[in-house]
C-alpha positions as CSV (number, residue, x, y, z in Angstrom):
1,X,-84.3,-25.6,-33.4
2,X,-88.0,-24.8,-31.4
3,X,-88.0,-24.8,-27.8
4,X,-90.1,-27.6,-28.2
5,X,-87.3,-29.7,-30.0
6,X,-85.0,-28.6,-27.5
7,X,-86.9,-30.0,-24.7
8,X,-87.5,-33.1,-26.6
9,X,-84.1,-33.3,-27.3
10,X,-83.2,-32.7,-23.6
11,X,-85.9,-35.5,-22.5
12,X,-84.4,-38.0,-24.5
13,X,-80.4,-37.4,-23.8
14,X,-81.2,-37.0,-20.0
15,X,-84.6,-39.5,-19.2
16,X,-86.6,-35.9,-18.2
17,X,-86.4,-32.2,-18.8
18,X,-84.2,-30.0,-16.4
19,X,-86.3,-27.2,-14.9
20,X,-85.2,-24.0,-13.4
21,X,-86.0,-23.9,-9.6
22,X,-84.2,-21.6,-7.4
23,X,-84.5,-22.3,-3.8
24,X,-82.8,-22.6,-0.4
25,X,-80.6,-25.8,0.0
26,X,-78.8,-27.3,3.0
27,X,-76.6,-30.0,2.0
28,X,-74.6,-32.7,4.3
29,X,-73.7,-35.8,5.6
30,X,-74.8,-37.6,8.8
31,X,-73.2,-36.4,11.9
32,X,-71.7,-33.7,10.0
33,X,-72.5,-30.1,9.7
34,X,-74.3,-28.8,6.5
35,X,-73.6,-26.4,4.2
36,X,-75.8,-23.8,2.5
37,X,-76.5,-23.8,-1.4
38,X,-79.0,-22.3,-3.9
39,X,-80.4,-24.8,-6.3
40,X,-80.6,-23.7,-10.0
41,X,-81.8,-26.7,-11.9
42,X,-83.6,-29.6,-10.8
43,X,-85.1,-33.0,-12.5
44,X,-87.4,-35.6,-11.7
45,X,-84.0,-37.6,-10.9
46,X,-82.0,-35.1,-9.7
47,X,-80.7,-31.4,-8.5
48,X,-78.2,-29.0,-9.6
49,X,-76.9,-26.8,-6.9
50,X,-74.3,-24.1,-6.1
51,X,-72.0,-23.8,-3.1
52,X,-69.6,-21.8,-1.2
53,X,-68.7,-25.7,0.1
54,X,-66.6,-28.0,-2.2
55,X,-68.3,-31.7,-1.8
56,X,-66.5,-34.1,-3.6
57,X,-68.0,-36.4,-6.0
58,X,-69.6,-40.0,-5.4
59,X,-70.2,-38.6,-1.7
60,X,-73.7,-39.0,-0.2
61,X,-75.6,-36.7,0.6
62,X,-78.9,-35.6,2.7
63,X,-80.1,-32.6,0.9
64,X,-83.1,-30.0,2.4
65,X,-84.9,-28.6,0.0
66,X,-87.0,-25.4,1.5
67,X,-89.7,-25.1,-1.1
68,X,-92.4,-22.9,-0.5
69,X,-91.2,-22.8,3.1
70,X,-92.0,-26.5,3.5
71,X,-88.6,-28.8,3.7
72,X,-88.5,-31.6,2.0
73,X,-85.4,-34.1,3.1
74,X,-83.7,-36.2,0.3
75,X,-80.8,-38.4,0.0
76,X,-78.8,-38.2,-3.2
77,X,-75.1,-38.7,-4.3
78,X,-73.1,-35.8,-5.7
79,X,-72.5,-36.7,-9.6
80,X,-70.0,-34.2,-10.6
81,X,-68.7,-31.0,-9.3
82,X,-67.2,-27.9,-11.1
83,X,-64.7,-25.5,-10.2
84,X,-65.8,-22.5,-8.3
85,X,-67.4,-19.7,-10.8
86,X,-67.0,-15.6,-11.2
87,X,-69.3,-15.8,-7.6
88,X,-66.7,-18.1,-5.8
89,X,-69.1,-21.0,-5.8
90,X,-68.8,-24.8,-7.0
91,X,-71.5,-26.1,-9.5
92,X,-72.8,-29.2,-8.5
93,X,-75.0,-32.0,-9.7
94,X,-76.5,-34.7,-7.2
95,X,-78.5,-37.8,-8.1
96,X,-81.8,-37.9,-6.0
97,X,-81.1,-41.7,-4.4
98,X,-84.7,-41.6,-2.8
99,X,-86.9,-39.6,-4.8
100,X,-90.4,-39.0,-3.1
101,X,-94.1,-38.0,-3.8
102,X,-93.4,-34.4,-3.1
103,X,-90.6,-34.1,-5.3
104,X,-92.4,-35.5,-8.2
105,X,-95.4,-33.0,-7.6
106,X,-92.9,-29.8,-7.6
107,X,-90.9,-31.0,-10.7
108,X,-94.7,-31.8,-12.0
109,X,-96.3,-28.3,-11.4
110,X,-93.1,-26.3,-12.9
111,X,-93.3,-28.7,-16.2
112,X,-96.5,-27.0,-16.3
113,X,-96.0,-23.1,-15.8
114,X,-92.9,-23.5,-18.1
């Protein structure tokens, strides 16, 4: 199968293509401390992240995404969770709950260098 059928494929199974963007993350709930994480994945509904911190599913979330050294602050709800990897960090997925203009033009400019 091409690349290009795999991304069709992806598109169609998920609503939009998962990208590879590795950045800075601070994850956490109101009135709570935050934890850090590394994103590896993101959408134009969502982010894929990794943690030292276990966050259990269905719980909101603010997230801080430092990209290019400019945060941008999102709300989202953690999907699903994995068990923690060879590098002693859980695999999560979180559903962007208030996706923004900014987040659109990032996932926008990396469908186009990829």
């Amino acid at each position: 199968m091409s690349q290009e059928s795999l991304k069709l494929s992806e598109m169609q199974r998920r609503g939009s293509l998962r990208l590879r963007l590795e950045e800075r993350v601070q994850i956490g709930q109101s009135g709570k401390q935050y934890c850090d994480a590394v994103s590896y994945d993101i959408s134009e509904s969502g982010i894929s992240v990794k943690s030292h911190d276990f966050i259990p599913e269905k719980t909101v979330v603010n997230i801080i995404l430092n990209h290019s050294n400019k945060p941008l602050n999102l709300e989202g709800i953690v999907a699903w969770v994995s068990g923690k990897n060879s590098s002693d960090q859980y695999k999560m997925g979180i559903k962007i709950t208030n996706p923004c203009g900014e987040l659109t033009n990032i996932y926008e400019y990396l469908l186009r260098i990829t």
